[in-house]
N, CA and C of each residue as an Amber inpcrd file, in Angstrom:
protein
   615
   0.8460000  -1.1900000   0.0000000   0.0000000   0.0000000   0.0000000
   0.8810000   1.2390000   0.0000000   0.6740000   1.8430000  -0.9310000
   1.8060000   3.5360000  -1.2090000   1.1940000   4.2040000   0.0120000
   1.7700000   4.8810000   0.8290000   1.7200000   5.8190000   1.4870000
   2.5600000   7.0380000   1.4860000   2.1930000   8.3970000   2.1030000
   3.2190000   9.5600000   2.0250000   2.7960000  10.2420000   3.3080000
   3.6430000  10.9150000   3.7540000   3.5230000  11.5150000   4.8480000
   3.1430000  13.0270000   4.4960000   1.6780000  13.1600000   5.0500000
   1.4150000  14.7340000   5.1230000   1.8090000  15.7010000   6.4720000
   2.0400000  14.7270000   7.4010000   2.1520000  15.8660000   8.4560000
   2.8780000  15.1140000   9.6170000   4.3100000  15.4380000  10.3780000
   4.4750000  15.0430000  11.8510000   4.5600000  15.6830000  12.5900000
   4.2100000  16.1350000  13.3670000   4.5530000  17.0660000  14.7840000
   4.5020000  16.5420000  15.9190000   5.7850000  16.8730000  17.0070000
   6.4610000  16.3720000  18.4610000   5.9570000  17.3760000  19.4080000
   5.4220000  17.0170000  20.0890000   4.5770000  17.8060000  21.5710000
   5.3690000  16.9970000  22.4930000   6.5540000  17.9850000  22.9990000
   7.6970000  17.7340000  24.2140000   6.3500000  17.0940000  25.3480000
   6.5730000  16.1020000  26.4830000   5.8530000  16.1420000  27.5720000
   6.7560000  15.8960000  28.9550000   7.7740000  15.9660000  28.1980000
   8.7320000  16.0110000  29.7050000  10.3030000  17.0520000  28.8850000
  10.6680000  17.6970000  29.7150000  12.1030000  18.3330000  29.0730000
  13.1530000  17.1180000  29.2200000  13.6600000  17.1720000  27.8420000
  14.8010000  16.6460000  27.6690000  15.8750000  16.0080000  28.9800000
  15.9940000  14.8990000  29.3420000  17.4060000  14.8120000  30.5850000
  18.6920000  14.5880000  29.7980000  19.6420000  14.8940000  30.9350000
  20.7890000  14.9660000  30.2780000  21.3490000  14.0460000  29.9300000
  20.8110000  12.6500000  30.0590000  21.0030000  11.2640000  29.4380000
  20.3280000  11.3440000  27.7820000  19.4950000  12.2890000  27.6740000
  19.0800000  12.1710000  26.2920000  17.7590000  11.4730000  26.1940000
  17.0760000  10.8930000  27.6220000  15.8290000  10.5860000  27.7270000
  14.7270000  11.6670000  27.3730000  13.6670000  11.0510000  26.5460000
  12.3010000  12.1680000  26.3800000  11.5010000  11.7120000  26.4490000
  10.3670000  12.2140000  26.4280000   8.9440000  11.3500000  26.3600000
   8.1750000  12.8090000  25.5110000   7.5480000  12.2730000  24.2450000
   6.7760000  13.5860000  23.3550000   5.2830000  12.3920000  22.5100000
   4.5000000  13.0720000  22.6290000   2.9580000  13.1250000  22.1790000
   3.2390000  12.8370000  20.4770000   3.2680000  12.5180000  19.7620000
   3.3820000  12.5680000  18.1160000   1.6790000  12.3900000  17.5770000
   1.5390000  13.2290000  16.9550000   0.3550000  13.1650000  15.4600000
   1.5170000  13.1030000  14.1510000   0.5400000  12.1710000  13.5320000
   1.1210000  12.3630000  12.2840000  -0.0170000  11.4750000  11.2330000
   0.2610000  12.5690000   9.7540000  -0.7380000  12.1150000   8.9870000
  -0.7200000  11.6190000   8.0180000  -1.3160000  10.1540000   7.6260000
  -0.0020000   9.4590000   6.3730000  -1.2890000   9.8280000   5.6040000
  -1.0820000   9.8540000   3.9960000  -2.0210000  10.1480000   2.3620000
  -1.9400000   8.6770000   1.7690000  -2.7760000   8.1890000   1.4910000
  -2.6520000   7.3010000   0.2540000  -2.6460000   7.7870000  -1.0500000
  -1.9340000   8.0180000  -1.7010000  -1.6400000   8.8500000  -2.9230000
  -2.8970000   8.5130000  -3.8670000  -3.0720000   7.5630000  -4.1340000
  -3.9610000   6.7970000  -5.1720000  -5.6410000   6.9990000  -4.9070000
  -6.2760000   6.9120000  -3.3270000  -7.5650000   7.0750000  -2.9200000
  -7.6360000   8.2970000  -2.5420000  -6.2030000   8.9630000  -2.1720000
  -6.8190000  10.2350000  -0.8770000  -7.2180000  10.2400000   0.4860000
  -7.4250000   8.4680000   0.9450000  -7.3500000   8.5460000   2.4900000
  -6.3470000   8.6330000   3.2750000  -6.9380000   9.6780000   4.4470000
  -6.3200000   9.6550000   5.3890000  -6.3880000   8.8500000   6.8730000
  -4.6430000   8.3880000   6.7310000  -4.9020000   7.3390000   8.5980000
  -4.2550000   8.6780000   9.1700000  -5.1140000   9.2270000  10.2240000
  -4.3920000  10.2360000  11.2390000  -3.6660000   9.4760000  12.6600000
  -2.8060000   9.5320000  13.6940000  -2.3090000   8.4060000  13.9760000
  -1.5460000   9.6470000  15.5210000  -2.3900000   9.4230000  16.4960000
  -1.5690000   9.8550000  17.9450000  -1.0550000   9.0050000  18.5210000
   0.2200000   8.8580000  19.4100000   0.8790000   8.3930000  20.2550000
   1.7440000   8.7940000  21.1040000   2.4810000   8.2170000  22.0260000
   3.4660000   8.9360000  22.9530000   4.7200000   7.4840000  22.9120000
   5.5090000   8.6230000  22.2350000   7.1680000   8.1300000  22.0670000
   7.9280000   8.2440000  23.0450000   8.8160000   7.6490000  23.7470000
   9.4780000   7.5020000  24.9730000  10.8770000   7.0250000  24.3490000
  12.0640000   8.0060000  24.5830000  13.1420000   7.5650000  24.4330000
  13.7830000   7.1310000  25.7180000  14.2450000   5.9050000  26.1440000
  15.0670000   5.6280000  27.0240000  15.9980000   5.0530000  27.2430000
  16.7610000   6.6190000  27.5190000  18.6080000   6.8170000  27.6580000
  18.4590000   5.8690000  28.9750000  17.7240000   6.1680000  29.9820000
  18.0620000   5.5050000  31.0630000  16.8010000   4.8710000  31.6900000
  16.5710000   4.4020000  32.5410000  15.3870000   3.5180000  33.2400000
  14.4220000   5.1480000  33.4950000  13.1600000   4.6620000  33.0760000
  12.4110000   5.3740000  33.4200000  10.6070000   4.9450000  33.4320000
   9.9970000   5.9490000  34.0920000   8.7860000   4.9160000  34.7540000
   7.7080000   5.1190000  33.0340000   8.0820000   6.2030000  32.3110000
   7.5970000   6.4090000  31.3050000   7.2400000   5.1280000  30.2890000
   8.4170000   4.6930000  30.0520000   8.4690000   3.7020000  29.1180000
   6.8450000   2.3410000  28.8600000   6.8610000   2.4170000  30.1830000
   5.4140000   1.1710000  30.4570000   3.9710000   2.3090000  29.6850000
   3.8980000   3.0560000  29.4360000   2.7920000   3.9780000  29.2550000
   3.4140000   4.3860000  27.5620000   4.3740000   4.2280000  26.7920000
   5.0200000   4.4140000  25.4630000   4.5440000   3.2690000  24.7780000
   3.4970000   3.9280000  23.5440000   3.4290000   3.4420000  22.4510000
   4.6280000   2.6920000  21.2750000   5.2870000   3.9600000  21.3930000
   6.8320000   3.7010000  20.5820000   8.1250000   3.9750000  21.4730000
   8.9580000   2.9660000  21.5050000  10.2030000   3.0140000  22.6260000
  11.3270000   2.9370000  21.6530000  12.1030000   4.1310000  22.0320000
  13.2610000   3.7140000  21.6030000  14.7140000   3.8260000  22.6570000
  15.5530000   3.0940000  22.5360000  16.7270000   2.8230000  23.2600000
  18.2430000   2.9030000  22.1690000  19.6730000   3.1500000  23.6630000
  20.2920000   3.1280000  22.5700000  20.7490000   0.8950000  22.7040000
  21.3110000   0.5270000  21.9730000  21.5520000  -0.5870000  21.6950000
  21.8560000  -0.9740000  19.7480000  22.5380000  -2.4040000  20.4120000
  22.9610000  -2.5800000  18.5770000  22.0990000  -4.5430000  18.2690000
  21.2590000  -4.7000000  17.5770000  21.0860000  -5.6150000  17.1470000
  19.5440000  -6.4450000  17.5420000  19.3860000  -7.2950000  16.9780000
  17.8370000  -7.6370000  17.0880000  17.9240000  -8.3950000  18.4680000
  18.7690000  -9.1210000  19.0810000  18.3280000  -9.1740000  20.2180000
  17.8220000  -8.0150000  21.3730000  18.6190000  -7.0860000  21.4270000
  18.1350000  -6.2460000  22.5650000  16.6860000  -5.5570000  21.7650000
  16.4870000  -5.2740000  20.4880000  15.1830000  -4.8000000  20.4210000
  14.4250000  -5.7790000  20.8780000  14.4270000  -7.2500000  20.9710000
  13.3020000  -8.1510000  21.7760000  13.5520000  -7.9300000  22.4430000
  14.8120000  -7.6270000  23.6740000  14.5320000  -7.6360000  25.2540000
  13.3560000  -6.2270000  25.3530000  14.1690000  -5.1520000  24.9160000
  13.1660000  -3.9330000  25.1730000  11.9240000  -4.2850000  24.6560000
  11.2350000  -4.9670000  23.4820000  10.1210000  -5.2670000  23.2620000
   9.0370000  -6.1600000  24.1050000  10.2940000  -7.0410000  24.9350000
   9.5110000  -8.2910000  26.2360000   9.0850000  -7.1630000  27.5400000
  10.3760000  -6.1580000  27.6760000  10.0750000  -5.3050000  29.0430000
   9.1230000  -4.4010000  29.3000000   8.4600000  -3.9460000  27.6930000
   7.2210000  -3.4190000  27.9240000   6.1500000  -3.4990000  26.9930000
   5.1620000  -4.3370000  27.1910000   4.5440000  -5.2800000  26.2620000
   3.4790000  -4.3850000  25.6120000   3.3500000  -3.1800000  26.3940000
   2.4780000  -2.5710000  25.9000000   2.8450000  -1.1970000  24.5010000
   4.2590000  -1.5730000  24.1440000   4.5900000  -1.0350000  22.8690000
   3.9510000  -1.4720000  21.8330000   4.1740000  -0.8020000  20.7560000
   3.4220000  -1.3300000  19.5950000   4.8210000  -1.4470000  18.2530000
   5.7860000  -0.3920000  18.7760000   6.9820000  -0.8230000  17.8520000
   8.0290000  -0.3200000  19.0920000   9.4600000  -0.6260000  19.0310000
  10.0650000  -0.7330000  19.7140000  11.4970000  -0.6690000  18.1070000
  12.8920000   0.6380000  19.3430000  14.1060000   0.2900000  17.9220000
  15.0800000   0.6690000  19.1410000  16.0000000   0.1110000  18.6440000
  17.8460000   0.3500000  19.2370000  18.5430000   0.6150000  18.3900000
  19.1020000   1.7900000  18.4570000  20.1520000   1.9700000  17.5440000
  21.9140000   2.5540000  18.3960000  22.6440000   2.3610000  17.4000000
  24.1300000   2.5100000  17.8730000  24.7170000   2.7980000  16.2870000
  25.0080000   4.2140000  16.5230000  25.6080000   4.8830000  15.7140000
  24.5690000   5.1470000  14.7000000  25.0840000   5.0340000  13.6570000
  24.2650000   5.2250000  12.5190000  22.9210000   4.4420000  11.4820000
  23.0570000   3.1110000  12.6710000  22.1180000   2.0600000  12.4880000
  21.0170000   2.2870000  13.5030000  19.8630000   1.5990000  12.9120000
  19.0850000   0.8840000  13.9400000  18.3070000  -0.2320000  13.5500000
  18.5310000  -0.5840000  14.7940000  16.6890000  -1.4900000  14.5570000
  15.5930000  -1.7470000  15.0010000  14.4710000  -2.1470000  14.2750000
  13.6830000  -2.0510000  14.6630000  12.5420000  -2.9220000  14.2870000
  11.2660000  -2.6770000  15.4190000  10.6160000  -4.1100000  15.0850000
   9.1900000  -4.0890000  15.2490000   8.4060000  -4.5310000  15.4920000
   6.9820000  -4.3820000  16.2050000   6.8630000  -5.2520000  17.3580000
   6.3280000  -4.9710000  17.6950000   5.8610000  -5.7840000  18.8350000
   4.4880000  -6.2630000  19.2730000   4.4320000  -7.5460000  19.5740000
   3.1980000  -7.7930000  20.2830000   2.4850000  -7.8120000  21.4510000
   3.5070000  -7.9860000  22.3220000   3.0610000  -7.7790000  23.6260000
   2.9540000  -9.3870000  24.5670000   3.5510000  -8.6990000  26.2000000
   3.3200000 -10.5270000  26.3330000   4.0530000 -10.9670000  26.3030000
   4.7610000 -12.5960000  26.2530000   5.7810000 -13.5120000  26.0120000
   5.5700000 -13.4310000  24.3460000   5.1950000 -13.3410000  23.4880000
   5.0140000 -13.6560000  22.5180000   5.8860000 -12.5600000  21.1850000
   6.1850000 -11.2610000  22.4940000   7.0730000 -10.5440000  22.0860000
   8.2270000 -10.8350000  21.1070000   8.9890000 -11.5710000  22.1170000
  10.2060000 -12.2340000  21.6580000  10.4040000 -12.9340000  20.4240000
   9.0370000 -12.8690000  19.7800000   8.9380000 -14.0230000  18.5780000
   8.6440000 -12.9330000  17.2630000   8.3550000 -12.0520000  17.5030000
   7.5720000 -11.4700000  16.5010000   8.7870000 -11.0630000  15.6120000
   8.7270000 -11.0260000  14.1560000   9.8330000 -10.4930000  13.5270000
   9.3150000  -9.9420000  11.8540000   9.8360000  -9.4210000  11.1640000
  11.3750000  -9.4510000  10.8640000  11.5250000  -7.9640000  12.1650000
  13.0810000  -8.1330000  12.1320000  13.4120000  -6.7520000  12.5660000
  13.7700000  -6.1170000  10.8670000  13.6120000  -5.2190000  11.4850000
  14.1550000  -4.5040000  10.0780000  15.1630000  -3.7610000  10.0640000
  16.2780000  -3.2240000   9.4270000  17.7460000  -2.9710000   9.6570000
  17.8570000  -1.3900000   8.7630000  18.1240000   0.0060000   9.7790000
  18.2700000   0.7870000   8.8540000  19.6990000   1.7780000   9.0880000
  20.2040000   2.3350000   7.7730000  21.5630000   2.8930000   7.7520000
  21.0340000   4.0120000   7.5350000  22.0240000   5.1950000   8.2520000
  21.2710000   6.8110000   8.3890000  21.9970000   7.0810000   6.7920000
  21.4330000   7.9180000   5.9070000  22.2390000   8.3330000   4.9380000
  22.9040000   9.8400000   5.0190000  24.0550000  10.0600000   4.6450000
  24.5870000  11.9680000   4.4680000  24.4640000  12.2680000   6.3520000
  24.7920000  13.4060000   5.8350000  25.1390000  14.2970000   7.3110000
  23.6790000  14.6320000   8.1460000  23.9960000  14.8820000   9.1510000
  22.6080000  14.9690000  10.0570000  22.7030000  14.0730000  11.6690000
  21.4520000  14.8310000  12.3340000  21.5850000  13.8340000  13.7530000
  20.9390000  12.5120000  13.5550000  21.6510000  11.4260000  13.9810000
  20.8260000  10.0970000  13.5410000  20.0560000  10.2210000  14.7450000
  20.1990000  10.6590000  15.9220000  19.0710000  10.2210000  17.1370000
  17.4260000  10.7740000  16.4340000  17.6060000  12.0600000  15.9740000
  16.5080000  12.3700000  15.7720000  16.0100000  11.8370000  13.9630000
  16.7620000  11.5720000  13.1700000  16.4410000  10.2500000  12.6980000
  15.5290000   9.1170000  13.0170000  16.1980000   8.4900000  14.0520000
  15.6180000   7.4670000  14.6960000  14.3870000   7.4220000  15.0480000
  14.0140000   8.5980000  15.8010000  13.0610000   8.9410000  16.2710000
  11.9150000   9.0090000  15.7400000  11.8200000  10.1760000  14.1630000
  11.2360000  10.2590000  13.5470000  10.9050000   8.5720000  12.6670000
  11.7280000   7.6410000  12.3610000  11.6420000   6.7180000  11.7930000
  10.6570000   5.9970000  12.4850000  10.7220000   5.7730000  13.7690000
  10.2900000   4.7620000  14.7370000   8.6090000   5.0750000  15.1210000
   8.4740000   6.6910000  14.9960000   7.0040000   7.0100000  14.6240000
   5.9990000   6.6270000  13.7900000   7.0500000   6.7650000  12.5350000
   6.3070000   6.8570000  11.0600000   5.9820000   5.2880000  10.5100000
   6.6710000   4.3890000  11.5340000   6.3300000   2.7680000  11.5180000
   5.4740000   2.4580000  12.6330000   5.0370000   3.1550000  13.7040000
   3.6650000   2.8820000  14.4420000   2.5630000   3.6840000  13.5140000
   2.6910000   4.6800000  12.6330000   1.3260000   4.8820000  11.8010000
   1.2930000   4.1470000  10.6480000   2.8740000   3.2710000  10.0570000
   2.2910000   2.4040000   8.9540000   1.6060000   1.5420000   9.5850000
   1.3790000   0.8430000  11.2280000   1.2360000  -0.4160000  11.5510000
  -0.7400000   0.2210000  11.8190000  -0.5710000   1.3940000  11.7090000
  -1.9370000   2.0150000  12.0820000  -2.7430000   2.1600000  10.7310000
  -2.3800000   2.3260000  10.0930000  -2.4270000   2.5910000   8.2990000
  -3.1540000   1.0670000   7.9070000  -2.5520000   0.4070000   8.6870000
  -2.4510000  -1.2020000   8.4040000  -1.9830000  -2.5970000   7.4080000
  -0.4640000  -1.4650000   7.3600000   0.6510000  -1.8930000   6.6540000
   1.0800000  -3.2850000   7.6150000   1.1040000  -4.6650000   6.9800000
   1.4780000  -5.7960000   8.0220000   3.2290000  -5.7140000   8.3660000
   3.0040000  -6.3600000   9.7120000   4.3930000  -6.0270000   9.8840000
   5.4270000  -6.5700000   9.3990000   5.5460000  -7.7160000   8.4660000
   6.3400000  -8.3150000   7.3170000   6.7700000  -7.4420000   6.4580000
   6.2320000  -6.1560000   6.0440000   6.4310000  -5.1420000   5.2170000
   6.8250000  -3.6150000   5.4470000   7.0860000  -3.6940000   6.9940000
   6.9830000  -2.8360000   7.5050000   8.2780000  -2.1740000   7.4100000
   9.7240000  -2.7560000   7.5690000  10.8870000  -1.9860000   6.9920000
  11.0220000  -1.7470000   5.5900000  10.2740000  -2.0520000   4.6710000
   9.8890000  -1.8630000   3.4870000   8.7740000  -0.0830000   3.1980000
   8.2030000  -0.0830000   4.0460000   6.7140000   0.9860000   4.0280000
   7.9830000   2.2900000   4.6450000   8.3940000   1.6120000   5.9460000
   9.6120000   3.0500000   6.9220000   9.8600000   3.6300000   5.8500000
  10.8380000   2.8290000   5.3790000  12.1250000   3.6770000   4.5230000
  11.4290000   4.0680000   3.0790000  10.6130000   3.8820000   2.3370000
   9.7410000   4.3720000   1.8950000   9.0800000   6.4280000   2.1030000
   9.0020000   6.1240000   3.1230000   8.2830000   7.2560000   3.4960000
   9.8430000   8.1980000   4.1030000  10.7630000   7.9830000   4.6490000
  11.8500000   8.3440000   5.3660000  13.0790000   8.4620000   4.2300000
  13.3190000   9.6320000   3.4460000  14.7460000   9.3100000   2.3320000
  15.7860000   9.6620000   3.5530000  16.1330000  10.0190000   4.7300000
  17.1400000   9.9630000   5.2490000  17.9970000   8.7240000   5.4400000
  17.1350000   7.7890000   5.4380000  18.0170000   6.3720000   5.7890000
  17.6230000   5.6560000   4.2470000  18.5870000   4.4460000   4.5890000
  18.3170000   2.9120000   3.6790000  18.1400000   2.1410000   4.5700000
  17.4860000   0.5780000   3.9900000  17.2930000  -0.2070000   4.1470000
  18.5650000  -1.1930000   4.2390000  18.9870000  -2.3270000   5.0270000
  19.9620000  -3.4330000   5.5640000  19.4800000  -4.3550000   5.8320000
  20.0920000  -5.6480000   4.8330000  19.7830000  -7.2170000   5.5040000
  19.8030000  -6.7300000   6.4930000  19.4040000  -8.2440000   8.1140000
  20.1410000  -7.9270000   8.5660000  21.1500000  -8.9200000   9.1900000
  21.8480000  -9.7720000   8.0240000  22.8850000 -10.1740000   7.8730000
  23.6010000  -9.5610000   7.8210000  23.3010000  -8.2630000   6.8760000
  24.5750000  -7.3410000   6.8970000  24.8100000  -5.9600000   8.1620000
  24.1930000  -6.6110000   9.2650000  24.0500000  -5.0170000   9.9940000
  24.6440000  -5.8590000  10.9290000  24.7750000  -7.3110000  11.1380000
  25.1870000  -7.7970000  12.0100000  24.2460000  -8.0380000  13.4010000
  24.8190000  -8.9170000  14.5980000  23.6820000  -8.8600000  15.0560000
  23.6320000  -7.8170000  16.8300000  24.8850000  -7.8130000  16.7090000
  25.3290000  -7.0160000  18.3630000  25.1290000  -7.2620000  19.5710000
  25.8780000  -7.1660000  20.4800000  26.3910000  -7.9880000  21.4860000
  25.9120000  -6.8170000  23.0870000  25.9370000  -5.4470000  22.3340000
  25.9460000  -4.5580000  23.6190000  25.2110000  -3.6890000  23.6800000
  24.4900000  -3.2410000  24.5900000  23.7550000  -1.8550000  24.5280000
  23.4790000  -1.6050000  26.0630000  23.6230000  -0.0350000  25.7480000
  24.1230000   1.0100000  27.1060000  22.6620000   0.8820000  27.6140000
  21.4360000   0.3750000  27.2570000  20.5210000   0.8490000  28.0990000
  19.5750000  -1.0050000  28.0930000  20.0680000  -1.3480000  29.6730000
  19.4980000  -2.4330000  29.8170000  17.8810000  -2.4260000  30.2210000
  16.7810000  -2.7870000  29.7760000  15.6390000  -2.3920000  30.0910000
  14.8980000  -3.8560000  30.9210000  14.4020000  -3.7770000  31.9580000
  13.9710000  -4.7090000  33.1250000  12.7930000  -5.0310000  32.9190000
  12.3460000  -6.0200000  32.8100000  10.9420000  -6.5070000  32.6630000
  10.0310000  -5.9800000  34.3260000   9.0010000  -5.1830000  33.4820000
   8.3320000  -5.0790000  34.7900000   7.1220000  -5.5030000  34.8060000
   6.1100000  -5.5420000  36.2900000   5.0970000  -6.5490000  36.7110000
   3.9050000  -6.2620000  35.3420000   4.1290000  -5.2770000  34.5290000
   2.7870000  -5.1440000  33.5880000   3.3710000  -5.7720000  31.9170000
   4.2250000  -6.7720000  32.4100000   4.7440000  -7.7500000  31.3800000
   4.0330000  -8.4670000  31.0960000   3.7030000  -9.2320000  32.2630000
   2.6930000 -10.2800000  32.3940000   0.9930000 -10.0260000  31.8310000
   0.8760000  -8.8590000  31.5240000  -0.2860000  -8.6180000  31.1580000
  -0.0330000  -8.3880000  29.3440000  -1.1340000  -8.1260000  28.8560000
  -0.8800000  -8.3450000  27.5610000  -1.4750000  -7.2150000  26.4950000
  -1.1440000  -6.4660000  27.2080000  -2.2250000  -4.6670000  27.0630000
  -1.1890000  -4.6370000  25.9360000  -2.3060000  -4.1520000  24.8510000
  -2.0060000  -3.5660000  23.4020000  -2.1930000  -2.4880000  23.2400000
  -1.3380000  -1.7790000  22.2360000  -1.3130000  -0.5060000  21.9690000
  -2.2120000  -0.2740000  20.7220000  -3.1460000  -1.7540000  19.9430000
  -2.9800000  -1.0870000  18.5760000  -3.9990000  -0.5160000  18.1620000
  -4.6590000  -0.1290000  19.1790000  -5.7680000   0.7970000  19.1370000
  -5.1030000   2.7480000  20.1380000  -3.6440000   2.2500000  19.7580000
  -3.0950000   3.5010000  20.6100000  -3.7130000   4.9850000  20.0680000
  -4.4990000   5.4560000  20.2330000  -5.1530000   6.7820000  20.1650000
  -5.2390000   6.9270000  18.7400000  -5.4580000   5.9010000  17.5350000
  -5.2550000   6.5790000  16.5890000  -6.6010000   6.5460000  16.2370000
  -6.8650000   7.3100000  14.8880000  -8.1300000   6.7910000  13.5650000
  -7.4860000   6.9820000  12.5380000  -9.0990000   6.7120000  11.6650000
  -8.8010000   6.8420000  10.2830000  -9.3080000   7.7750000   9.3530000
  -9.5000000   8.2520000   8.4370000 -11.0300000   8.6140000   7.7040000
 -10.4570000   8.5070000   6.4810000 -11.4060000   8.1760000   5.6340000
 -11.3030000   8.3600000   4.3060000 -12.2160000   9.6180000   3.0010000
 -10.4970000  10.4060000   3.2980000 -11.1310000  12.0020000   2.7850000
 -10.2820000  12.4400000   2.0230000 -10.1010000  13.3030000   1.0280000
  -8.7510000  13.9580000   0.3290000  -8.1070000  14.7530000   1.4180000
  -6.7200000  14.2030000   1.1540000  -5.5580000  15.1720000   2.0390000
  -5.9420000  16.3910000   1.3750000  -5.5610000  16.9000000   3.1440000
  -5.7130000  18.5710000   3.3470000  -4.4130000  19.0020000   3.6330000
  -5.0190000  20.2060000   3.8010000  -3.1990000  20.7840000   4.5430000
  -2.9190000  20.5880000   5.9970000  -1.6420000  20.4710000   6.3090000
  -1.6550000  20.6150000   7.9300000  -0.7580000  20.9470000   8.4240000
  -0.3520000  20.8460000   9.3340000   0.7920000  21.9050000  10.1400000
   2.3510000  21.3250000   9.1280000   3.0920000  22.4780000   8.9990000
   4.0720000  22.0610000   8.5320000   5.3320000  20.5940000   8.9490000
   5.8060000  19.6300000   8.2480000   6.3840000  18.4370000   8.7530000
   7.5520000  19.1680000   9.9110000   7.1790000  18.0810000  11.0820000
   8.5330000  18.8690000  11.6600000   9.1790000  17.1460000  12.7780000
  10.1970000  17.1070000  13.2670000  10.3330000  16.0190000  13.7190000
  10.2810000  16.1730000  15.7410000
């Protein structure tokens, strides 16, 4: 399914820490080029540099780390994500999630390289959004590092044979007691309608 991005905007809900942890509100509005519908798509993104109580209440989590294992640990520790990415350096990855024990199973991850000059964190960020509204759009998640980078020309796409699989990451994330439960996000604040794209606030990350 073609999609394009008409609109993202970040509503800070906590100031920045000096670990580089955030937590921000995202709208964003994907076009189907071909019909004109619009999926409009709210959530709350949680970056965590370090342990924080935020993360259990984050739609989209991101951490730093390198390789598809630690995106399943962070994906097992809070089940109530709907996509989950780790990145280290100029990579990341990233995945969906289901929630639950069942976490750990869900795949592909998908493998992406930042392209040209620029901040990859906020890269990341923006990437890791724009794949909880393809999963809202109801792009399956087999296709889903396919739909990202699509919509995102800052990065490419990576086996991820070739990204390797990584051994370390600075932010260990702890399974906590609302693991065991199996609360889904994928009704996370979004809708849909089917209308011709309009205008809307200018793209911003």
């Amino acid at each position: 399914m073609p999609l394009a991005v008409a609109s993202l905007t970040a509503t800070a809900l906590t100031a920045d820490r000096a670990d580089g942890g955030a937590v921000h509100r995202v709208r964003t509005v994907l076009v189907d080029p071909v019909s004109g519908a619009l999926t409009v798509d709210e959530h709350v993104r949680v970056r965590c540099s370090g342990p924080t109580g935020w993360a259990i209440l984050g739609d989209v989590l991101i951490a730093p780390g390198a390789g598809a294992r630690w995106a399943a640990r962070l994906a097992y520790s809070c089940p109530g994500a709907l996509v989950v990415a780790v990145h280290s350096g100029g990579r990341c990855w990233l995945r969906a999630a289901a929630g639950g024990a069942a976490a750990a199973a869900v795949g592909p991850v998908a493998v992406f390289e930042v392209r040209g000059p620029g901040r990859a964190r906020e890269t990341w960020d923006r990437l890791a959004s724009l794949a909880h509204s393809c999963l809202v759009a109801g792009v399956p998640g087999t296709e889903l590092g396919a739909a990202v980078a699509t919509l995102e020309p800052a990065v490419g796409s990576l086996s991820p044979g070739r990204a390797g699989s990584g051994t370390r990451s600075a932010y260990r994330p702890e399974a906590s007691p609302s693991s065991r439960s199996s609360r889904s996000s994928c009704s996370s604040r979004s809708r849909s309608a089917s209308a011709p794209a309009e205008p809307d606030r200018p793209a911003e990350a």
